[in-house]
C-alpha positions in Angstrom: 25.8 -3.6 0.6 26.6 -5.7 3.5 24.4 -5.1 6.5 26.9 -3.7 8.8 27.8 -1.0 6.4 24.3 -0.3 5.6 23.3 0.4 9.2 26.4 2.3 9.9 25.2 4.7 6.8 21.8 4.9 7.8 22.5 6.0 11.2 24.9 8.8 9.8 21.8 9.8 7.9 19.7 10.1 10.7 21.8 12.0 12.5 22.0 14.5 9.7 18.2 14.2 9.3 17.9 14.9 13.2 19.7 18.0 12.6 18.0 19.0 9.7 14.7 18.7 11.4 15.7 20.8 14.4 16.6 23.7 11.9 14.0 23.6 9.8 10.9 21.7 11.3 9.1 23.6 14.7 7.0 20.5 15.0 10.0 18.4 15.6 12.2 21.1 17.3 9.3 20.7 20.1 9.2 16.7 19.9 13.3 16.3 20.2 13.8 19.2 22.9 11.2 17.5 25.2 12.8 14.1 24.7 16.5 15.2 25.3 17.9 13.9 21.9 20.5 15.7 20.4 22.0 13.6 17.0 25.5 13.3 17.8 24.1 11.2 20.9 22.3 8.5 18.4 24.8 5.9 18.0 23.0 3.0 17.5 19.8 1.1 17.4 19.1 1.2 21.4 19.2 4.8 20.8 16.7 5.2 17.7 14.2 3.8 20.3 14.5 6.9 22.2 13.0 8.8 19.5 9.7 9.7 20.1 6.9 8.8 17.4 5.0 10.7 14.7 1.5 9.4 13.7 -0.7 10.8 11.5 -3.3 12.9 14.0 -0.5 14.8 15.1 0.0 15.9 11.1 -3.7 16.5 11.3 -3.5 18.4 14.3 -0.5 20.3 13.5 -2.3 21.4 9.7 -5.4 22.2 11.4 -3.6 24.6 14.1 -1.5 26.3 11.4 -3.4 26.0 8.4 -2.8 24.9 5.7 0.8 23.0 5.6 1.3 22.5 9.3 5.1 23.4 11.0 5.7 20.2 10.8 7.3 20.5 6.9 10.7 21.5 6.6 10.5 23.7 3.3 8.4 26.7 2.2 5.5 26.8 -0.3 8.3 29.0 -2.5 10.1 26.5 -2.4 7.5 23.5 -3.5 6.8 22.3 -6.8 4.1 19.7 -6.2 1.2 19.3 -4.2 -1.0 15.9 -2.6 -2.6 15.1 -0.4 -3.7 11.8 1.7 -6.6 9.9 0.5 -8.8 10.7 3.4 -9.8 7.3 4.2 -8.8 7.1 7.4 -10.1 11.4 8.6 -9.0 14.5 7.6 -6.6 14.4 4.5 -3.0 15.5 5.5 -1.5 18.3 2.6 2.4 17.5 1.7 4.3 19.7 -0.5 7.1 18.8 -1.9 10.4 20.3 -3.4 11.8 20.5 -6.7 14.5 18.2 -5.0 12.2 15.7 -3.7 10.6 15.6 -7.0 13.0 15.3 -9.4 15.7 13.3 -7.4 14.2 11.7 -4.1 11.7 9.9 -5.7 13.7 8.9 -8.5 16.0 7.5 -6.6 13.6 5.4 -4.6 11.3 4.1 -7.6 14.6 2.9 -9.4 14.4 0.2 -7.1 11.7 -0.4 -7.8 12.2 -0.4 -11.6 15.2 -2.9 -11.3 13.1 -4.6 -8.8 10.1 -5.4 -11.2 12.8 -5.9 -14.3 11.0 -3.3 -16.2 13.4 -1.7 -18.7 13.2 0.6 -22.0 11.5 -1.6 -24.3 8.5 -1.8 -21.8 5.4 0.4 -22.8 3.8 1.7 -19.3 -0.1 2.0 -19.2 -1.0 4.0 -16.5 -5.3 4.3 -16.0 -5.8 7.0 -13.6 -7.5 10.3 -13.9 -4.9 12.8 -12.2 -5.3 15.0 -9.2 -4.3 15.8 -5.4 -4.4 12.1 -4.7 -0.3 10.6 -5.5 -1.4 7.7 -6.5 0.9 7.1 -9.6 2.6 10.4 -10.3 6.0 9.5 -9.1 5.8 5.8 -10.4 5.0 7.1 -14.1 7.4 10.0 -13.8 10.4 7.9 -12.7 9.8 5.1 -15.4 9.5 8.0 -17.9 12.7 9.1 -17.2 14.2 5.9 -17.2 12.9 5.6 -21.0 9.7 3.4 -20.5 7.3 4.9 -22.9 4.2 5.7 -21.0 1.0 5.8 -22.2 -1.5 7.7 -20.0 -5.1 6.3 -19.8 -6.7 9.5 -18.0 -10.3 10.7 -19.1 -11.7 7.3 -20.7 -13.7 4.7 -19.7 -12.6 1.3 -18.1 -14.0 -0.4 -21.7 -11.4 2.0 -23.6 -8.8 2.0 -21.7 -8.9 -1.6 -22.3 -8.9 -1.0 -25.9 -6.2 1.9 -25.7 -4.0 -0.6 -23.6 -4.0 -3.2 -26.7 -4.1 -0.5 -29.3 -0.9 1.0 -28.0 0.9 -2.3 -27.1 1.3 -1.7 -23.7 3.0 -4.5 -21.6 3.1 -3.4 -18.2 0.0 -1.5 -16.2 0.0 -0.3 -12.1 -3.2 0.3 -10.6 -4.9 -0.9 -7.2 -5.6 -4.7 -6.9 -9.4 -4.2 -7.1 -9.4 -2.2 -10.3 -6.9 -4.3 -12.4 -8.9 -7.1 -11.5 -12.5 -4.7 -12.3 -10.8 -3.8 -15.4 -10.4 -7.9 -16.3 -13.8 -8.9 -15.7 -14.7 -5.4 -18.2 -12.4 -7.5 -20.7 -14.3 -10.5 -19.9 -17.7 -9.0 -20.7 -16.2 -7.2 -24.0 -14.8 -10.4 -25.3 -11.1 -9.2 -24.2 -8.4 -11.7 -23.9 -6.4 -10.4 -21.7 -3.7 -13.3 -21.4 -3.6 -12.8 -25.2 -2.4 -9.6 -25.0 0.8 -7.8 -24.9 0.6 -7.2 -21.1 3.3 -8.8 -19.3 3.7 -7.2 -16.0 1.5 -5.8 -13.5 2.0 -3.2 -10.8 -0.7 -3.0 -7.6 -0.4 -0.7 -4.7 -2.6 1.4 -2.8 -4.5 -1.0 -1.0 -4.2 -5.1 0.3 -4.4 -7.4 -2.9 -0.9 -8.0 -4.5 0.2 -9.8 -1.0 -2.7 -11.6 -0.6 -2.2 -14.8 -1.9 -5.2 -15.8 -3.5 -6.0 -12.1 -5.2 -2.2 -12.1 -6.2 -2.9 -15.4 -8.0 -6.4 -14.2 -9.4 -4.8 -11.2 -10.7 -2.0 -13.2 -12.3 -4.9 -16.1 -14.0 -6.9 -13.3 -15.5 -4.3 -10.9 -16.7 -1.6 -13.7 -17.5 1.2 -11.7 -16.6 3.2 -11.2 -13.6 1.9 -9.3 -10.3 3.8 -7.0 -8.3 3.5 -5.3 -4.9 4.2 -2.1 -4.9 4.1 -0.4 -1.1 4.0 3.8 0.5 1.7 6.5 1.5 1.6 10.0 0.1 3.1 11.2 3.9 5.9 8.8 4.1 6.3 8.5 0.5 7.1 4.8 -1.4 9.3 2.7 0.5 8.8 -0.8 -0.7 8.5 -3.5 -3.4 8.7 -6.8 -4.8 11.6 -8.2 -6.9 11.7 -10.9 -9.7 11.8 -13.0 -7.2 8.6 -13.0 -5.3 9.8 -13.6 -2.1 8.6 -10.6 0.2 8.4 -6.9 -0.3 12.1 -5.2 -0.1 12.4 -2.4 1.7 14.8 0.6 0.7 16.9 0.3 3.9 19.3 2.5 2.1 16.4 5.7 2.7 14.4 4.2 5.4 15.1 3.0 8.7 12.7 0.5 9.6 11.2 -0.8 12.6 8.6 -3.4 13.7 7.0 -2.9 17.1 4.3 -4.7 19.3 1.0 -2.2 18.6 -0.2 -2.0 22.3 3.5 -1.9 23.8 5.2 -0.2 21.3 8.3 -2.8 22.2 10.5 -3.9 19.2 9.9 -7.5 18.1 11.8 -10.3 16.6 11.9 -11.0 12.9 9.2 -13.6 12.0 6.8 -11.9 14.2 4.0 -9.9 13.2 4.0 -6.2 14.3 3.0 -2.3 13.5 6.1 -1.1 11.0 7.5 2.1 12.1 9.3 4.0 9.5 12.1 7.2 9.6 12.9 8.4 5.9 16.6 9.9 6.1 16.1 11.5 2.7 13.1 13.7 2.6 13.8 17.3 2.5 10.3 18.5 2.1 8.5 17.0 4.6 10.5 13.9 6.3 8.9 12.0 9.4 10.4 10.3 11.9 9.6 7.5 13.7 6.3 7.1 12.0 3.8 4.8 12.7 2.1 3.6 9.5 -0.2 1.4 11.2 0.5 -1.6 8.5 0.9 -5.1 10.1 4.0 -6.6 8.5 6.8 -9.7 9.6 10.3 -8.6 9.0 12.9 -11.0 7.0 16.3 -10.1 7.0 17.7 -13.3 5.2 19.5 -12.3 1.4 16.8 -12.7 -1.5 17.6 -15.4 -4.5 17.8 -11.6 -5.9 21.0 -11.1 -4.1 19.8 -8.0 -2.4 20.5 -7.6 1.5 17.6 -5.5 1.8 15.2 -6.5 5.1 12.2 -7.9 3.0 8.3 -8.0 5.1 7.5 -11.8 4.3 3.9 -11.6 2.6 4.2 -7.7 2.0 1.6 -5.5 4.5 -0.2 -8.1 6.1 -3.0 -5.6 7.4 -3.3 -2.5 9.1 -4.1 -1.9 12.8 -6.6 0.8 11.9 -8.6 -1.9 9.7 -9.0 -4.4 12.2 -12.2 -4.5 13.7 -13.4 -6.6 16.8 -16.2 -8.9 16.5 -18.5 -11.9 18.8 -14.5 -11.8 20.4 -12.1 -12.1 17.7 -9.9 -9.4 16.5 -10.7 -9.5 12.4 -8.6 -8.1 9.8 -10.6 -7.6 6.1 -7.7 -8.9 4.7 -8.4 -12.5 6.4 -11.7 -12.7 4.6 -10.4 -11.8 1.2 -8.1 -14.3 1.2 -10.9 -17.3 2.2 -13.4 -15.4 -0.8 -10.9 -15.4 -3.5 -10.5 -19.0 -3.2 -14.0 -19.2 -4.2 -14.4 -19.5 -8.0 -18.0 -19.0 -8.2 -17.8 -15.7 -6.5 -16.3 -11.9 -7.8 -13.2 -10.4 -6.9 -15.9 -7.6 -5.3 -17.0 -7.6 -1.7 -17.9 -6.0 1.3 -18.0 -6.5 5.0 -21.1 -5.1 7.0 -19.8 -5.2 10.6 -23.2 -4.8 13.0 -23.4 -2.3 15.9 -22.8 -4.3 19.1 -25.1 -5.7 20.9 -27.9 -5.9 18.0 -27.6 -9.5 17.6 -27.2 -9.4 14.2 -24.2 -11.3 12.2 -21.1 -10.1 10.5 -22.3 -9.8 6.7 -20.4 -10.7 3.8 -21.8 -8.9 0.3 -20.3 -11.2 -2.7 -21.3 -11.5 -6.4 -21.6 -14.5 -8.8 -18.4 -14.6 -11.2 -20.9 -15.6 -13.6 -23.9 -15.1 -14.6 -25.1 -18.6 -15.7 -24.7 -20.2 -12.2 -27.2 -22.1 -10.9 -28.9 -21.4 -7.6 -27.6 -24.4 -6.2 -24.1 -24.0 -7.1 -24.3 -20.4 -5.7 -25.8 -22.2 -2.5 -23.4 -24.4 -1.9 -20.4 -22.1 -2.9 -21.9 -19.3 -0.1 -22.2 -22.4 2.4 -18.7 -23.2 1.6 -17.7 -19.6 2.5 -19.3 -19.6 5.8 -17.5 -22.9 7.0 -14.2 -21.5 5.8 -14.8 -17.9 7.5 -16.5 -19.9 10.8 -13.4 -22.6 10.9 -10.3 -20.1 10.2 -11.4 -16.9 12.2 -14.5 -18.8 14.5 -17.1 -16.3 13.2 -20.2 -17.5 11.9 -21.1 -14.7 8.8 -24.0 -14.2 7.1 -23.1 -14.4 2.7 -25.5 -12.2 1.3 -25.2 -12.8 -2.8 -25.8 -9.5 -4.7 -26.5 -9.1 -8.3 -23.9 -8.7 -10.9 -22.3 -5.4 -11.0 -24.0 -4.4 -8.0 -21.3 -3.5 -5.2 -19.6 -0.4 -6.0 -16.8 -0.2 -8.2 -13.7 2.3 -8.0 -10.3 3.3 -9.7 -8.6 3.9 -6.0 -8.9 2.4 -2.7 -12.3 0.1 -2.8 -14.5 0.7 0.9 -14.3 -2.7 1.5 -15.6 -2.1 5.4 -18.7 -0.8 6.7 -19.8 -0.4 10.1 -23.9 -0.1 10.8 -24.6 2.4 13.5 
């Protein structure tokens, strides 16, 4: 759809989203009174901006004062048919319902872009290695592709050495999980004589946490599975809103049920595409629980040229970059976790596992880097002089002189979700 067009339709469904929220949503019937918007008045992108925000305390504020959904939802629990809730990572977990609507046809609608996007079709086998619960994680994903006539094979309830074995047995050739496990579940393959290039395995879908943007994990991922890496990028409040086509040239975003925005993080002032800025997102579809104006905290830089695809769609060049509430400030220098992974996973000698021990300020101490070998035959002085390497990479592209603290083997904690990749010493 031409751009034009596009925008004209997505303002119409804001305006009927503005309504809808004032009906059903006291939360936002409070937010859009005190502002003086009324829908018909939203004729453009000037007046968007006079929108006021959402971000995520305000969820946590408004569950916590009416316990437990919240007034900020828009349907009743008689009239929801799934439950989730966020990962907590960040505070409290915020609890969204959703209806038999949003279920069955929302999300469906959404993740069919990102089915076409990824080229998966009916003769793919999806393996899917997650335990369910309250966490979303990949019940929509592996619901959508199911009714689109992928055969799914679910990988729940077994260990990472058997799912391996399950994936091959059942001749799976695609598998979704976060960046850090898929790449957790190669080196299992590794030490169980698995050869994952070998096998059937063809495409591979990460979300949930930065890895599939990053460059170098994006290309470790892709060396060790031999198969093709996509991004895949949502939340369980705002629900999925991006991914990457066939094409690898950015993260598409589903302007068609998203408005999206990309604002300075201190001024809150739109910026211009190529710049890097806090995305701010409006879903014009959700029934359940839709947000407006909400700030997701992910860094991204907006691309609105056509894909080689031939989608229009605005594309964020590199996917989410980081995330505001990540970044951590240190000897000066504003640090994002993501900057470091990228300099450690051009490292051969060292795992795709780390961690970064941020000191209290003032102790004097230095920013600490936790790595492992990638093998266990190296040598002392390869590990030496791979760690030293690390150090003038980290101290020449962000001008902080770490500490690399080599851990044994298997030592740093391992996880099927979002890794804890930061940890700050009190």
């Amino acid at each position: 759809m031409p751009r034009a067009q596009r925008e004209q339709l997505q303002l119409q469904r804001l305006r009927d989203q503005l309504h809808y929220v004032h009906e059903r949503s006291p939360f936002y019937r409070r937010k859009l009174d005190a502002a003086g918007i009324r829908p018909d008045n939203i004729r453009g992108t000037e007046d968007v901006r006079r929108i006021p925000f959402t971000d995520k305390e305000e969820l946590r504020l408004s569950q916590a004062s009416n316990p437990p959904w919240g007034d900020f939802g828009c349907i009743s629990p008689r009239e929801a048919v799934r439950v989730f809730q966020t990962s907590g990572t960040t505070g409290r977990p915020v609890r969204i319902m959703l209806s038999r609507k949003d279920w069955h046809e929302t999300f469906y609608e959404q993740f069919m872009h990102f089915r076409c996007g990824f080229g998966l079709t009916e003769d793919d086998v999806l393996f899917v290695p997650f335990n369910y619960g309250l966490y979303i994680a990949w019940w929509g994903f592996q619901t959508t592709m199911e009714r689109a006539g992928l055969m799914i094979i679910p990988g729940g309830g077994l260990s990472s050495r058997d799912r391996l074995r399950a994936m091959l047995d059942w001749g799976a050739t695609a598998i979704c999980g976060t960046p850090s496990y898929l790449l957790y579940l190669a080196e299992t393959a590794r030490k169980n004589g698995i050869d994952l290039p070998a096998s059937r395995i063809r495409k591979m879908v990460a979300a949930g946490e930065p890895g599939a943007s990053i460059l170098s994990t994006k290309k470790a991922l892709e060396s060790q599975w031999g198969a093709e890496c996509f991004d895949d990028i949502g939340s369980t409040e705002i629900s999925n809103f991006g991914y990457e086509c066939i094409r690898h040239q950015g993260t598409h975003v589903v302007e068609s049920m998203f408005i999206a925005e990309v604002l300075d993080p201190e001024t809150l002032e739109p910026l211009p595409d190529g710049q890097v800025g806090e995305l701010v997102l409006t879903n014009l579809c959700c029934e359940s629980m839709p947000l407006i104006r909400y700030r997701t905290r992910d860094l991204v830089r907006f691309d609105r040229t056509p894909c080689d695809c031939g989608r229009t769609n605005l594309r964020l060049d590199g996917g989410v970059l980081g995330r505001s509430d990540d970044m951590f400030h240190f000897a000066g220098v504003n640090i994002f976790p993501g900057q470091i992974q990228h300099l450690l996973h051009e490292v051969n000698e060292f795992s795709q596992e780390y961690q970064l021990v941020v000191p209290r300020m003032g102790s004097g101490r230095h920013l600490r880097i936790r790595v492992e070998p990638a093998q266990e035959h190296l040598s002392e002085a390869q590990l030496n002089k791979a760690r030293d390497f690390l150090i003038e990479a980290v101290k020449y592209r962000i001008t902080v002189t770490p500490e690399v603290e080599v851990c044994e083997i298997g030592s740093l904690p391992r996880v099927e979700g979002k890794a804890k990749r930061l940890i700050r010493e009190d």
